[in-house]
C-alpha positions in Angstrom: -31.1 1.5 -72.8 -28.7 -1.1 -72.5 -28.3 -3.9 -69.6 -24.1 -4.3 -68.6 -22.6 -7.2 -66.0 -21.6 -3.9 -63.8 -25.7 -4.1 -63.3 -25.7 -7.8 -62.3 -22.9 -7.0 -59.9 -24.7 -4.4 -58.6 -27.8 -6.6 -58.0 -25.7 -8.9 -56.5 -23.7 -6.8 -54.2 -26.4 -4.6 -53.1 -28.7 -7.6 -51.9 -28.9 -7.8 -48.3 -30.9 -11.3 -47.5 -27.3 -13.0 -47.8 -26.9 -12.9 -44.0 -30.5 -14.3 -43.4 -30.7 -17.9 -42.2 -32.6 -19.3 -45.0 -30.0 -18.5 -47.3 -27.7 -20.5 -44.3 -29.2 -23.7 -45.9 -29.1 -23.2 -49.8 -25.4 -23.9 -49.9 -26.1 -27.0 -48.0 -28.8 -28.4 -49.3 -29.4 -26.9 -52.7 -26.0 -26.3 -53.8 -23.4 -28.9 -52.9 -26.1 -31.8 -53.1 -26.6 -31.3 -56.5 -25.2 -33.9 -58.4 -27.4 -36.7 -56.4 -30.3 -37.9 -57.7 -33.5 -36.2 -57.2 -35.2 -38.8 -56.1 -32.2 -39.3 -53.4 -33.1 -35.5 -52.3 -36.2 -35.7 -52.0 -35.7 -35.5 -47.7 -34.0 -32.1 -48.7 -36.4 -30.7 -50.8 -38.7 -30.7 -48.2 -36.2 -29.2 -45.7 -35.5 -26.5 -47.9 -38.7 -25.7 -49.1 -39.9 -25.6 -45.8 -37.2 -22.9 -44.2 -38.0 -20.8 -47.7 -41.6 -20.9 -47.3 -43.0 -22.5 -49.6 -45.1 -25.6 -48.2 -47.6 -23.2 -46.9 -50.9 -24.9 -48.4 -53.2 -27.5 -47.1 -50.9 -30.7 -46.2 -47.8 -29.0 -46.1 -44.6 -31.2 -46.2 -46.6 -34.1 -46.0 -48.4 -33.0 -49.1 -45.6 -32.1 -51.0 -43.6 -35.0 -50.2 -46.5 -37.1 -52.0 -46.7 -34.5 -55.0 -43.0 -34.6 -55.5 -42.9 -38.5 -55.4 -44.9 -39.2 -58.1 -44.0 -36.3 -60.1 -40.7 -37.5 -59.8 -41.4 -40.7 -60.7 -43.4 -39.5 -63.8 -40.6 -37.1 -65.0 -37.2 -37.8 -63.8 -35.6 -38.6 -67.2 -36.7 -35.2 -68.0 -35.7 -33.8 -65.2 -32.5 -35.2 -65.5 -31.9 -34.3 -68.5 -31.6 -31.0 -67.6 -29.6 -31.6 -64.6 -26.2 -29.5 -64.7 -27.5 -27.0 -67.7 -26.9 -23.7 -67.2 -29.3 -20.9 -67.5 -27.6 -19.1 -70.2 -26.7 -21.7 -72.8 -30.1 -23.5 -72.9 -31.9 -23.6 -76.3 -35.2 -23.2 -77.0 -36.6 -27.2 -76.9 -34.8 -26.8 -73.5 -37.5 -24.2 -72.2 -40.4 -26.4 -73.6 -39.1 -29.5 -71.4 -39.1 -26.6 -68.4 -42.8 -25.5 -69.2 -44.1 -29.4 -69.3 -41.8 -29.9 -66.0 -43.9 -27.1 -64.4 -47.4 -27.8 -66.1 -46.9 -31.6 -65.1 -45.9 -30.3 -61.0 -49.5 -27.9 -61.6 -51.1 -30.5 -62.6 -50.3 -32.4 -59.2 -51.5 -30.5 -57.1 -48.4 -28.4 -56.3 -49.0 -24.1 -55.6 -47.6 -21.8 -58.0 -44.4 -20.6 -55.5 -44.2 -24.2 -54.4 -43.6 -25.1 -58.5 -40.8 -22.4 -58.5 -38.8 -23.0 -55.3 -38.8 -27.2 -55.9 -37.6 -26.6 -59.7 -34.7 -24.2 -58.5 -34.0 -26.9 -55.8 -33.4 -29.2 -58.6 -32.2 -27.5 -61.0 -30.2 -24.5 -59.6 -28.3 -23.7 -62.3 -31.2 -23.9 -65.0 -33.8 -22.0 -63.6 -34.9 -19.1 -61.6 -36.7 -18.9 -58.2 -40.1 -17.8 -58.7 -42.3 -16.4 -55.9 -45.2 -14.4 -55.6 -44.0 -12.0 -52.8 -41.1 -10.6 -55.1 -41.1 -12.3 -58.7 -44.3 -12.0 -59.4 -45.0 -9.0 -57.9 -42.3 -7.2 -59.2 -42.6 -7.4 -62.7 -46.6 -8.5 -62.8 -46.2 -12.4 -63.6 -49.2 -14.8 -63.9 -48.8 -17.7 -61.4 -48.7 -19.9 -64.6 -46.6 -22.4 -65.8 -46.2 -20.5 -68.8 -45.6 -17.2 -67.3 -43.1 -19.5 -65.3 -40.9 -20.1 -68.3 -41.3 -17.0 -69.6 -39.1 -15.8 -66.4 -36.5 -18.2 -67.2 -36.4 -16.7 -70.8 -36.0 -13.1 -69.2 -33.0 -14.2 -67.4 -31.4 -16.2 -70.7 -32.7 -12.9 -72.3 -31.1 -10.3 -70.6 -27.5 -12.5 -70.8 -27.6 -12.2 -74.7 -28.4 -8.6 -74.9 -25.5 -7.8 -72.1 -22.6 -5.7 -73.3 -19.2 -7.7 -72.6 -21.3 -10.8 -72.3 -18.6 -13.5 -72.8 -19.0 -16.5 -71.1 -15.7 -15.8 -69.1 -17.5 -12.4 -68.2 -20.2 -14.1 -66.5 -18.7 -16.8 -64.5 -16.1 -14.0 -63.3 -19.2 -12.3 -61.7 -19.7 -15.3 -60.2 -16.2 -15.9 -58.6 -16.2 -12.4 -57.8 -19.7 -13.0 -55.4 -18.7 -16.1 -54.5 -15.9 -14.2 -52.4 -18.0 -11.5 -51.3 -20.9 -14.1 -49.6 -18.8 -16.7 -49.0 -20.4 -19.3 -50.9 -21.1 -19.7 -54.8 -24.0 -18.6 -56.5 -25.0 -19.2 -59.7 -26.0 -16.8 -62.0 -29.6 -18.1 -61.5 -29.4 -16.7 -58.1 -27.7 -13.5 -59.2 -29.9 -12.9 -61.4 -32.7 -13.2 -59.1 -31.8 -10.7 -56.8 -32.3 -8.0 -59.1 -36.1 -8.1 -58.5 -35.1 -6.5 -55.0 -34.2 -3.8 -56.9 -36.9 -1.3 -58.7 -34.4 0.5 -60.2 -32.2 -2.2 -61.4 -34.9 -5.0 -62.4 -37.2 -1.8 -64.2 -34.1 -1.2 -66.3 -33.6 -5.1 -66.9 -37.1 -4.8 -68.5 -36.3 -1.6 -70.3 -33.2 -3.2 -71.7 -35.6 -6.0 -73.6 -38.1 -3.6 -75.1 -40.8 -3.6 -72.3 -42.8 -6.4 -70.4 -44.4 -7.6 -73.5 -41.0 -8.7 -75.4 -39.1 -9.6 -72.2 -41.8 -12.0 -70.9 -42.9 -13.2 -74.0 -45.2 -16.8 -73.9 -43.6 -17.6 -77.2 -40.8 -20.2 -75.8 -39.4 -19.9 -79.3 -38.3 -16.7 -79.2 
């Protein structure tokens, strides 16, 4: 079974949380802030995490805002280093700086859905949300940092087996939605709305030989 862009557009198109209010804020705060320095958006994160519930665990914002410091303290050349890469054309060393990103943000103190909203926040063209109410529980994820990259390498996945999958192809999808919602998305965000979809993200899976191959642990593959 093959996986075509018509399916991402369908995903896209058929997704009906565009009208909710916490996608009101992602063009604000995740979006069009994107190019400032983490460290600078720090005030955001929180903001954003908070309105996309994910700061529900002992301490909260206040909790997070002293996770996030230090971690960003600890990693921003490697978070920055990212900053701007899309999705898509990352290579595989690029995945392993992703898993010691999230390992390092575990290893803080941060929740596994916390770990996955504050790295999209940061890196919304590189990565995937990541939460347990949908992600996880649609395709049967571990709440790992390694079963967090191994998402990310679904979505590159799925773009490289894609009939028509020109790079032009792609970011026409993404004009094309960007008219429909009136705001851009990324394909990161595209991508992630096909997990509302059983029929659509069960066929995503098909497409890359069942769960084993399509969320493989091996970053190398």
């Amino acid at each position: 079974m093959s996986f075509e862009p018509e399916q991402l557009r369908e995903a896209a198109e058929t997704y009906v949380g565009h009208g909710a209010g916490t996608h009101g804020v992602w063009p604000r705060l995740v979006w069009e802030r994107r190019s400032r320095s983490p460290v600078a958006r720090l005030d955001d994160a929180v903001e954003f995490l908070g309105k996309w519930k994910a700061l529900r665990f002992k301490g909260g914002g206040a909790a997070f805002r002293r996770i996030c410091s230090i971690w960003l303290r600890k990693n921003l050349t490697d978070l920055q280093r990212l900053q701007g890469r899309v999705l898509y054309r990352l290579a595989p060393e690029d995945f392993q700086h992703i898993l010691e990103l999230s390992s390092r943000f575990r290893d803080g103190g941060a929740p596994p859905t916390t770990i996955g909203k504050a790295l999209h926040f940061f890196l919304p063209e590189t990565v995937m949300l990541w939460d347990q109410a949908t992600v996880r529980n649609t395709y049967k994820l571990r709440p790992d940092p390694e079963s967090y990259v191994s998402y990310q390498r679904f979505g590159w996945k799925l773009h490289h087996v894609t009939r028509g999958k020109t790079v032009q192809v792609l970011q026409q999808l993404e004009r094309d939605h960007a008219r429909t919602i009136g705001y851009f998305e990324p394909m990161t965000m595209i991508l992630d709305h096909l997990a509302f979809s059983p029929r659509l993200s069960a066929r995503a899976v098909v497409a890359l030989g069942g769960s084993s191959e399509a969320f493989s642990d091996d970053v190398s593959r």
